[in-house]
Structure formats: structure tokens, C-alpha cells
C-alpha positions in Angstrom: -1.6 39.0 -25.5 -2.3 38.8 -21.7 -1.4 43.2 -21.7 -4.3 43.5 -24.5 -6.7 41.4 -22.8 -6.1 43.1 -19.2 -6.7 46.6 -21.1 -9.9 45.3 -23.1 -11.4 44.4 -19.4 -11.0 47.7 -18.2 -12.5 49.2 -20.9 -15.6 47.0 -20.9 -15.4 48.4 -16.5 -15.1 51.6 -17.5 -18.0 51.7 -19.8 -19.9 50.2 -17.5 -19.1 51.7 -14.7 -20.1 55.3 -16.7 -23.6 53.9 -17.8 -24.2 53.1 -14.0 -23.5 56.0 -13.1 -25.9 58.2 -15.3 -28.4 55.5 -14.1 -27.6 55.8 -10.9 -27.7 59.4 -11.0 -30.7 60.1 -12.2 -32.6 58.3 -9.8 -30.6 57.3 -6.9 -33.0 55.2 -4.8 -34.5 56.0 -1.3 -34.0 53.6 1.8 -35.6 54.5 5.2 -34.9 52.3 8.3 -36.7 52.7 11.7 -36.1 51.1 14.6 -37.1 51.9 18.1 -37.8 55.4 17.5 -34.5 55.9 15.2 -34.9 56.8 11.5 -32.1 56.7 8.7 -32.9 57.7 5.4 -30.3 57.7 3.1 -30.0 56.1 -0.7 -29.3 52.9 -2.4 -25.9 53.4 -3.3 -25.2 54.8 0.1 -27.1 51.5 1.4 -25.3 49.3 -0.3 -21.6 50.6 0.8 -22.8 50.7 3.9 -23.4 46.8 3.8 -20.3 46.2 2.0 -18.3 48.0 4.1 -19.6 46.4 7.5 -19.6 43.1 6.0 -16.0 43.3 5.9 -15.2 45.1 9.0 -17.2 42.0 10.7 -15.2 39.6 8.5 -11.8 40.8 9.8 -12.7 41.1 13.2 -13.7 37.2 13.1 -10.4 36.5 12.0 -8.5 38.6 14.5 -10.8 36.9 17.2 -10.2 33.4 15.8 -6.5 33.8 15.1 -5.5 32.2 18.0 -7.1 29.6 18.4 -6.0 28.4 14.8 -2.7 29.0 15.3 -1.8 25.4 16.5 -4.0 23.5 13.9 -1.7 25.8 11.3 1.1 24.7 13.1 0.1 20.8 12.8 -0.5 21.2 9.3 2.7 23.0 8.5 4.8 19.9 10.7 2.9 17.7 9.2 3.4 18.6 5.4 7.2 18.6 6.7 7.4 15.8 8.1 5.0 14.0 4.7 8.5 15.9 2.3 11.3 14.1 5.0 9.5 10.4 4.7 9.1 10.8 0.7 12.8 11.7 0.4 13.9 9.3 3.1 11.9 6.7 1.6 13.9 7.0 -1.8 16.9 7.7 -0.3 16.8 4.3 1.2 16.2 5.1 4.5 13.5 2.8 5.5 13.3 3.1 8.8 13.3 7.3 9.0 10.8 7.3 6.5 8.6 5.2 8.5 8.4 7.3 11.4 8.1 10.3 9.5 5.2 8.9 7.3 3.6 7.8 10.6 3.6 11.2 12.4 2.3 12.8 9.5 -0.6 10.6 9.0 -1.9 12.2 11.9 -3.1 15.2 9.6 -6.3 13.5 8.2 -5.9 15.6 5.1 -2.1 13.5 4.7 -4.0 10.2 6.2 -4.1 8.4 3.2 -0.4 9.0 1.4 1.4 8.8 4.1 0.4 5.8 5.4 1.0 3.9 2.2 4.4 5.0 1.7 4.6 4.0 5.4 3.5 0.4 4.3 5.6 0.6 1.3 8.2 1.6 3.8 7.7 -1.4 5.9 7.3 -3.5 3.2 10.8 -3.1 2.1 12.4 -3.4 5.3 10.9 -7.0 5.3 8.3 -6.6 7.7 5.2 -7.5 5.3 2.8 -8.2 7.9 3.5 -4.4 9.7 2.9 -3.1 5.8 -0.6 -5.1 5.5 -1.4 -4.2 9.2 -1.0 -0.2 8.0 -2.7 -0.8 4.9 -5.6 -1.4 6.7 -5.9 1.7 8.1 -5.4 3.7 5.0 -8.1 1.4 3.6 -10.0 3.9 5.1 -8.6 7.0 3.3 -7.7 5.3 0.1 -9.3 2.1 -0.9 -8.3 1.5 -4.0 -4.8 2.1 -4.0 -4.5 0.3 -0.4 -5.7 -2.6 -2.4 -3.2 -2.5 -5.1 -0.3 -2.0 -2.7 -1.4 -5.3 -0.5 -1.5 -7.3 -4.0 2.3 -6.3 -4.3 3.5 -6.8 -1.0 1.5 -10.2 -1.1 3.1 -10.8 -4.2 6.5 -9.9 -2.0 6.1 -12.2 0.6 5.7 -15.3 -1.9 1.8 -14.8 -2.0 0.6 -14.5 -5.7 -2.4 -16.4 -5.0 -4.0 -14.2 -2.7 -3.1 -11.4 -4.7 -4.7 -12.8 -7.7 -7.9 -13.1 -5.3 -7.9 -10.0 -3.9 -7.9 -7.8 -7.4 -9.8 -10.5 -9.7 -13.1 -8.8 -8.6 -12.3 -5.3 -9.3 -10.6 -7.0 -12.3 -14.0 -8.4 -13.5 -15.9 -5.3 -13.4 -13.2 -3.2 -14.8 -12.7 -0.9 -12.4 -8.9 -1.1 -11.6 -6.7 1.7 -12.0 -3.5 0.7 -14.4 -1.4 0.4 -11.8 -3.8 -2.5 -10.2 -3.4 -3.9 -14.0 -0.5 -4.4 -13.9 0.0 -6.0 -10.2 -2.7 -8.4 -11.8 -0.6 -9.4 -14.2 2.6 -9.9 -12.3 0.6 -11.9 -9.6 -1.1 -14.1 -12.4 2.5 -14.9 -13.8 3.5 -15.8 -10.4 0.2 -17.8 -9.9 0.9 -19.4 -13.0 -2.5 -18.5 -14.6 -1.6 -17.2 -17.8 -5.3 -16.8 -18.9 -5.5 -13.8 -16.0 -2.7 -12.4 -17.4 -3.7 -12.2 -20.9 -6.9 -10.4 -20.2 -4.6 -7.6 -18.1 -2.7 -6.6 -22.0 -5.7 -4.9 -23.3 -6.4 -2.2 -20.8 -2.8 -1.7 -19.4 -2.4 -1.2 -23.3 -5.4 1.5 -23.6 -3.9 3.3 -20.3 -0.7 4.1 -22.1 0.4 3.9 -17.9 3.2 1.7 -18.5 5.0 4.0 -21.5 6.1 2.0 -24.7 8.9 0.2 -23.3 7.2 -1.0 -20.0 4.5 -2.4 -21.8 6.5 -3.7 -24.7 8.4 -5.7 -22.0 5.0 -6.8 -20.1 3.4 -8.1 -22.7 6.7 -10.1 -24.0 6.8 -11.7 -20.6 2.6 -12.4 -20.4 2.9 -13.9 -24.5 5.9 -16.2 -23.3 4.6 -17.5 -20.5 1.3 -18.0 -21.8 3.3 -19.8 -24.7 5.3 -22.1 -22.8 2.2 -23.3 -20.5 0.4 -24.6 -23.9 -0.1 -28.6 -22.7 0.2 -29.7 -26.3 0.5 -28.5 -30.0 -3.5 -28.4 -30.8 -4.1 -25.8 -27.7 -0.7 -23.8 -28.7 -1.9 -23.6 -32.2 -5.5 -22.3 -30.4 -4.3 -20.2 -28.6 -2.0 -18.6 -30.8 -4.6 -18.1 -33.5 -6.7 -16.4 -31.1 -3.9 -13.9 -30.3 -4.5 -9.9 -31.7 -2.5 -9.2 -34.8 -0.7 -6.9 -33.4 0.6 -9.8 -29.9 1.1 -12.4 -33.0 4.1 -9.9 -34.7 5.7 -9.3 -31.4 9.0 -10.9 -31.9 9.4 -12.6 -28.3 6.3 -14.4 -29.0 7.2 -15.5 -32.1 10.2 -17.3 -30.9 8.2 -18.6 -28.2 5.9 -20.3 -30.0 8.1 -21.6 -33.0 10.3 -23.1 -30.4 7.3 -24.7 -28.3 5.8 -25.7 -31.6 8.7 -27.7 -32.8 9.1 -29.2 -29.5 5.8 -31.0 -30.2 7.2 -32.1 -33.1 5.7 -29.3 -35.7 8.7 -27.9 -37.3 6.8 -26.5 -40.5 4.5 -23.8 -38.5 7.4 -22.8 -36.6 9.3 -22.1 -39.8 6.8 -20.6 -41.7 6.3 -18.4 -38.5 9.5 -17.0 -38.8 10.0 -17.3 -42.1 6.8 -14.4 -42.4 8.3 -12.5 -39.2 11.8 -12.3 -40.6 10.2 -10.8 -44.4 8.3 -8.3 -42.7 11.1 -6.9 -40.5 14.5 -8.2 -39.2 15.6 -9.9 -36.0 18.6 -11.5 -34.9 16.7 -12.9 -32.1 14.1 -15.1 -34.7 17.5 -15.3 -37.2 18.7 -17.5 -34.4 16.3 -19.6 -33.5 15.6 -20.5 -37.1 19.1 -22.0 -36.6 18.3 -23.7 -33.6 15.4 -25.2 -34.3 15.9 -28.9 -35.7 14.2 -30.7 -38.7 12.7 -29.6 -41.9 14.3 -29.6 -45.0 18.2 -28.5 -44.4 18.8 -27.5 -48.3 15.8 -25.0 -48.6 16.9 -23.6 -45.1 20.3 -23.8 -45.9 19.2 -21.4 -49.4 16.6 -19.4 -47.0 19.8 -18.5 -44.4 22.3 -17.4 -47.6 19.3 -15.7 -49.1 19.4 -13.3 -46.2 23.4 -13.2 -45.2 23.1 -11.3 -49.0 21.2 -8.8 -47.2 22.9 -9.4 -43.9 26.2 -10.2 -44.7 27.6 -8.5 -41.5 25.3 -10.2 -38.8 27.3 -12.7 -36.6 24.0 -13.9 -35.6 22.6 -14.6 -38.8 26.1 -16.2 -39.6 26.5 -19.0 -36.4 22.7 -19.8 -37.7 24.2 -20.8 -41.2 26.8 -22.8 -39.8 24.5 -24.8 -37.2 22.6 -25.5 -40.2 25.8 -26.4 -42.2 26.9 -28.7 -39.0 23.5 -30.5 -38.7 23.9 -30.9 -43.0 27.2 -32.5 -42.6 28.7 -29.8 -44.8 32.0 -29.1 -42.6 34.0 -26.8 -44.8 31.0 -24.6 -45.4 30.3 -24.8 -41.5 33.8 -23.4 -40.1 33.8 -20.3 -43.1 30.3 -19.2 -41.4 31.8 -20.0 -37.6 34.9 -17.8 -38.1 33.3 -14.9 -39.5 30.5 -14.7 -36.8 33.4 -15.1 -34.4 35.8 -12.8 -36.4 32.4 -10.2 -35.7 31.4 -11.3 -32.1 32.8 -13.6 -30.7 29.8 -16.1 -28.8 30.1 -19.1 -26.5 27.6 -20.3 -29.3 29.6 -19.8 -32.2 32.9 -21.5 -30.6 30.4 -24.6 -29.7 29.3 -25.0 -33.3 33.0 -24.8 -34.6 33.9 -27.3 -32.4 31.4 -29.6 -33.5 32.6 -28.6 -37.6 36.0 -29.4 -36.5 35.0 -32.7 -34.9 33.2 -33.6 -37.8 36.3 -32.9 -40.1 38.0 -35.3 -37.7 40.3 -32.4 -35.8 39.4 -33.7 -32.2 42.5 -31.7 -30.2 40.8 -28.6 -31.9 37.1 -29.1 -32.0 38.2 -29.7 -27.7 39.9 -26.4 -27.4 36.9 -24.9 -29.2 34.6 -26.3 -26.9 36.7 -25.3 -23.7 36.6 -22.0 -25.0 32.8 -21.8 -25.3 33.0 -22.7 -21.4 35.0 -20.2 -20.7 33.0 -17.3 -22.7 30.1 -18.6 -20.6 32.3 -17.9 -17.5 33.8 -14.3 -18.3 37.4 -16.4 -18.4 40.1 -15.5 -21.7 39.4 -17.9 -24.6 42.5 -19.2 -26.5 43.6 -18.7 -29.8 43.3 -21.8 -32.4 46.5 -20.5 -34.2 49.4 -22.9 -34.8 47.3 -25.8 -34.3 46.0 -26.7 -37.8 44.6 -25.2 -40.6 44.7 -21.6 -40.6 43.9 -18.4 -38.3 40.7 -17.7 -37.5 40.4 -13.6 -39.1 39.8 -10.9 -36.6 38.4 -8.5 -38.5 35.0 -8.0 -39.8 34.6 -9.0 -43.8 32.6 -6.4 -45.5 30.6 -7.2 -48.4 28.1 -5.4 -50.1 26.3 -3.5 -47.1 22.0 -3.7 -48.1 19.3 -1.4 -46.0 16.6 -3.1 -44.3 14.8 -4.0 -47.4 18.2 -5.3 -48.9 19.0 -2.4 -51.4 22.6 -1.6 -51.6 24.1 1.4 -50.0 26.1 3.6 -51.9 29.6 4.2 -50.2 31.3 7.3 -50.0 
């Protein structure tokens, strides 16, 4: 494509260049110069090569003159552009203290000014030496305002400072003029701060910037939902706050389990079911699967059915399964409690799912074992071998997974073979 369009143009020259010429020709021009008792006549063509031709005979004798005296302003620019590559890759390499003085000798250029002394700060700043990093930041204040700003709220933020981070990029916050990086320093220092308002109001843009990608802001605004979650004084402002939420922050699974476990810990088990209970019908989570296990209360038949309802669907789920037996324990219904335990354990083994057992086990009045299922949970918690319960009682816990009827998401069988 780019051959055709190069041949096109010299057609279209060509053409013109033949019109000009018959126009030129048949009436050339006259141009007559006198000065001092000299006369040149000559034509307009000839006139106008002329020009051309001086104007760049002038040109490159003003660069052969000046040559020189650029030559160690090129030089400057050339070691400095160096020297700006070596701090970058020393900087990253972990070399803090090369990249400083690398970043420093190539601020020097005043066209580098401004990048290099941030990374110099950033430099700094990660040696430890927070107040060098602020006293270089301002200077490239100068060159780069903005993101001078942005890296003091992070150092601040560093040096155990959320506060005055908060202060310094709430204005520009206000009038909506930070850059998503600045965003997002906002909402770390707000966390830090402790003013989960501030850090609500940073979702939206960071959100619109797409800066973050879809994990980093996934993660963000799981952190920002929780926080703002657990600061909720009482149930009456939690419920306000969460019905003020977007749509979209209301189905993000972290909040959820947030909120239906600060909910029931003001005593308000029914939202917090219902909550998950909705979340768990539109789309599955082990995470909510357990904490509707966890959570205490409410009527333990109709969870008890709830739970089965789902291990149809999820018969597999080791999560799903220690949340049937804590329900089973807190029911009183033993027998029912250790068949769940041992296949979430016979799946993945948890300290979770040995603690449970051992409370089934005490309940059934099997205190030497409910203790060595209890030790064991310690020991999963601290990397250490758990020990077997066989020989000890009734029966060997299975070791292998029990596969029922596997069911997609939206519990239709699959079809083996």
C-alpha cells in the first residue's frame, strides 16, 4: 500500500511539475536589480534559485561556524541522557545509592530536571532518608509540580505521615484535577488516616482512569469497601451507608462479607443472610459460602436446608462442606457434623475443618479425640504435621475426594465421558 501511495505522489509531481513548466515557459518573468551603479537582469525562475541556493549556502556556513561552540552542550546532553539510563536501571536494580548520584548529575540538564530528580527522591526515599527525598522534591517542584506532589504524599505516607498526605492532595482532590496516580495515593493515605469517607470518593475516578488495570482496582476497592465497612459505629449507619453504595461496590464479594459479618455483630443476622443468600444465587463464592457458616443465629433448620441445597450443586467444595458441619455443630446434630468434617478434610484439609470436628467429637462425648483434633488445628495453623485419628475410635477419616454428581455453575449436571 505504502509502494502505491509513494508512486501516486510522484505522479500528482510530475504533472505538476509539467504544467509549471509550460507556464513558466511561456512567460518566464523579468527581475532587474540595481545597486550602486551595478545592474542584473535575469528572470524569476532564475531569481528564485538564486535565493534558494544562497539561503542554504548561508545556512551551512552557520553551522560550520557554530559547530564548535556546540560541541560541549552536545556533549552534556549526550552524558547526561547516560547518566538519566544508569540511575533508571540502578534504581530498579536495587542500587539505591548509584542511582542517586546518577539521577543527581543528570538533573543538571534542565531538559532531564524534572525525571531525574524524582527518581532521585524516590531513590532516597527508599534508602530511608525521607526528609533528603522531600528536600529534592522541592526542587523538582519546579519542573514537575504535579507529580512532585503525588510522590511527597507517598513518601509522607512512608514515613508514618498519612495525615499530611491526606492534606496535601485533598485540594487538588476537590477540584478534580489529580492525575490517577494522585488517586490512588489519596486513597491509601485516607485508609491510613482512617477517613474512609476520603477514600470512597477516590473509587469513582481511579475506576474511570482504567490506570490501575482490573485486578489493581478490583483489589483497591475491596480494601476502601472493607474498611469503610468495618468503621460503621452502629447498625443504622452501616445499613446507610451500605444502601448508598453503587450497584456494582454492593455485588463485590469482599464487601459483602464485610458487611454481613459487621451486620450480625450488631446483632442483625437476617440482612446479613439475606445478603448472602442473594450474592451466593447470583454467582458462587467459597468466601460468602463460609461466612454463612460462621455467622451465628437465625433459624439453623432453614440454613441447615439452604447449605444442602447448594452441596447438591457443590458437592465437591470443602468450603461449602466445613460450613455444613459448623451449622450441624451449632444444631447439636453430631453424626451429621463429623460426615461433612471428614469430607472437607478428606478434600482440603483446614485448621478450620479439624476445629469443628473436634467440637463434633466432643459433643459425641469422644474427648481424647475431639483434643487431638483440636491440637492438630494448631498445628495446621503453624506449618507443623497433623496426626492421624486412625485406631482411636470410630473409623478412618477417607482420604480421597467423594464424587457425586458434578453440576456447572448454574447446577446442571455434566455429562461424563
Amino acid at each position: 500500500m505504502s509502494l502505491w501511495r509513494w508512486i501516486l505522489w510522484l505522479v500528482i509531481a510530475a504533472a505538476l511539475a509539467a504544467f509549471g513548466w509550460h507556464w513558466v515557459a511561456a512567460d518566464p518573468g523579468y527581475v532587474l536589480v540595481r545597486l550602486h551603479g551595478w545592474r542584473v537582469q535575469t528572470t524569476v525562475v532564475a531569481a528564485v534559485v538564486v535565493l534558494v541556493v544562497a539561503w542554504a549556502v548561508l545556512t551551512g556556513l552557520w553551522r560550520l561556524v557554530s559547530w564548535p561552540f556546540g560541541a560541549l552542550s552536545r556533549r552534556h546532553r549526550r552524558v547526561s541522557r547516560r547518566r538519566l539510563a544508569a540511575g533508571l536501571i540502578a534504581l530498579l536494580e536495587g542500587r539505591l545509592g548509584d542511582a542517586e548520584r546518577d539521577l543527581n548529575r543528570a538533573s543538571r540538564l534542565d531538559l532531564m530536571r524534572g525525571p531525574a530528580l524524582l527518581a532521585s527522591a524516590e531513590a532516597a526515599s527508599r534508602r530511608g532518608e525521607h526528609e533528603r527525598a522531600l528536600e529534592i522534591l522541592a526542587e523538582a517542584s519546579q519542573s514537575a509540580p504535579m507529580a512532585a506532589r503525588v510522590l511527597r504524599a507517598r513518601i509522607l505516607c512512608r514515613d508514618g505521615k498519612p495525615g499530611e498526605a491526606l492534606a496535601l492532595l485533598a485540594p487538588d482532590a476537590d477540584k478534580g484535577t489529580l492525575p490517577p496516580g494522585g488517586w490512588r495515593e489519596l486513597a491509601q493515605a485516607a485508609l491510613a488516616a482512617g477517613d474512609t469517607k476520603r477514600a470512597l470518593t477516590t473509587l469513582q475516578p481511579l475506576h474511570k482512569s482504567g490506570a490501575l488495570g482490573a485486578r489493581g482496582y478490583a483489589a483497591l476497592e475491596a480494601e476502601v469497601l472493607r474498611a469503610a465497612i468495618d468503621a460503621a459505629p452502629d447498625g443504622a449507619e452501616l445499613n446507610t451507608l451500605w444502601s448508598n453504595l453503587p450497584k456494582t461496590q454492593r455485588r463485590v464479594p469482599a464487601a459483602i462479607d464485610a458487611y454481613a459479618r459487621r451486620i450480625a455483630g450488631f446483632g442483625l443476622i437476617l440482612p446479613a443472610m439475606d445478603e448472602l443468600e442473594s450474592a451466593l444465587r447470583r454467582e458462587w463464592s467459597p468466601q460468602l459460602a463460609e461466612t454463612y457458616g460462621i455467622l451465628a443465629g437465625g433459624d439453623l433448620d432453614a440454613r441447615l436446608r439452604r447449605v444442602e441445597g447448594w452441596l447438591d450443586a457443590h458437592p465437591n467444595d470443602a468450603v461449602l462442606l466445613l460450613a455444613a458441619g459448623r451449622v450441624c455443630v451449632r444444631d447439636h446434630l453430631w453424626g451429621k457434623a463429623r460426615q461433612y468434617l471428614e469430607r472437607s478434610l478428606a478434600l482440603v484439609p483446614s485448621s478450620g475443618a479439624w476445629e469443628v470436628l473436634g467440637e463434633a467429637l466432643a459433643g459425641q462425648g469422644d474427648a481424647e479425640r475431639a483434643q487431638r483434633c483440636w491440637r492438630n488445628a494448631l498445628a495446621m495453623t503453624r506449618g507443623e504435621a497433623v496426626q492421624s485419628l486412625a485406631g482411636h475410635g470410630a473409623g478412618v477419616i477417607d482420604t480421597s475426594a467423594i464424587a457425586l454428581e458434578e453440576r456447572d455453575e448454574h447446577g446442571v449436571p455434566r455429562l461424563k465421558g
